[in-house]
C-alpha positions in Angstrom: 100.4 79.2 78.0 101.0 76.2 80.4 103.8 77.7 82.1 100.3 80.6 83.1 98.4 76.9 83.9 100.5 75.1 86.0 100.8 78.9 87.7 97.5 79.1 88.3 96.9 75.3 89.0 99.5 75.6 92.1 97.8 78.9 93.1 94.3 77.5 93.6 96.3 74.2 95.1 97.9 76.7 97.8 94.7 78.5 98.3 92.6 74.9 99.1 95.8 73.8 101.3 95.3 77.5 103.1 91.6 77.2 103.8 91.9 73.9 104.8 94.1 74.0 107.4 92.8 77.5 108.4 96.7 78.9 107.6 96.2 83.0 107.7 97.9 84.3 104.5 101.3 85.9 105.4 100.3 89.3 103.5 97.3 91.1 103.9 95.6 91.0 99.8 96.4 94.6 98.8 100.4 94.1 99.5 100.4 90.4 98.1 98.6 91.9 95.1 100.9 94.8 94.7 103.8 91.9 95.0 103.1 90.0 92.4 102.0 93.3 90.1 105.8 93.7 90.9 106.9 90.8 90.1 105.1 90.9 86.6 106.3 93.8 86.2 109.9 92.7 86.3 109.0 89.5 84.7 108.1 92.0 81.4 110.8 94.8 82.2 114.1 92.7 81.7 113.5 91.3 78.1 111.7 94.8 76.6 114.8 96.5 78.2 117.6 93.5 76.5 115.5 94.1 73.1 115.7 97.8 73.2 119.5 97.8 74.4 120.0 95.9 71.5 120.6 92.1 72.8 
């Protein structure tokens, strides 16, 4: 749970840094968005697959 916190804590932190210095986000939403579904997606997909291999 505070490893989800400090995630979201340094998102909003970026976010604030971003508007404040007017920075343009380097990916439009839909591809950041699709990037991080990605990267939760691995996040989940090596563990299931070591527990079903039988690790």
């Amino acid at each position: 749970m505070t490893s989800y916190l400090i995630s979201l804590c340094a998102g909003i932190l970026i976010g604030v840094f971003y508007a404040f210095f007017k920075v343009r986000s380097p990916a439009p939403p839909g591809i950041a968005l699709i990037g991080l579904l990605g990267m939760v997606i691995g996040e989940r997909l090596i563990p299931t697959l070591s527990h079903l291999l039988g690790g």
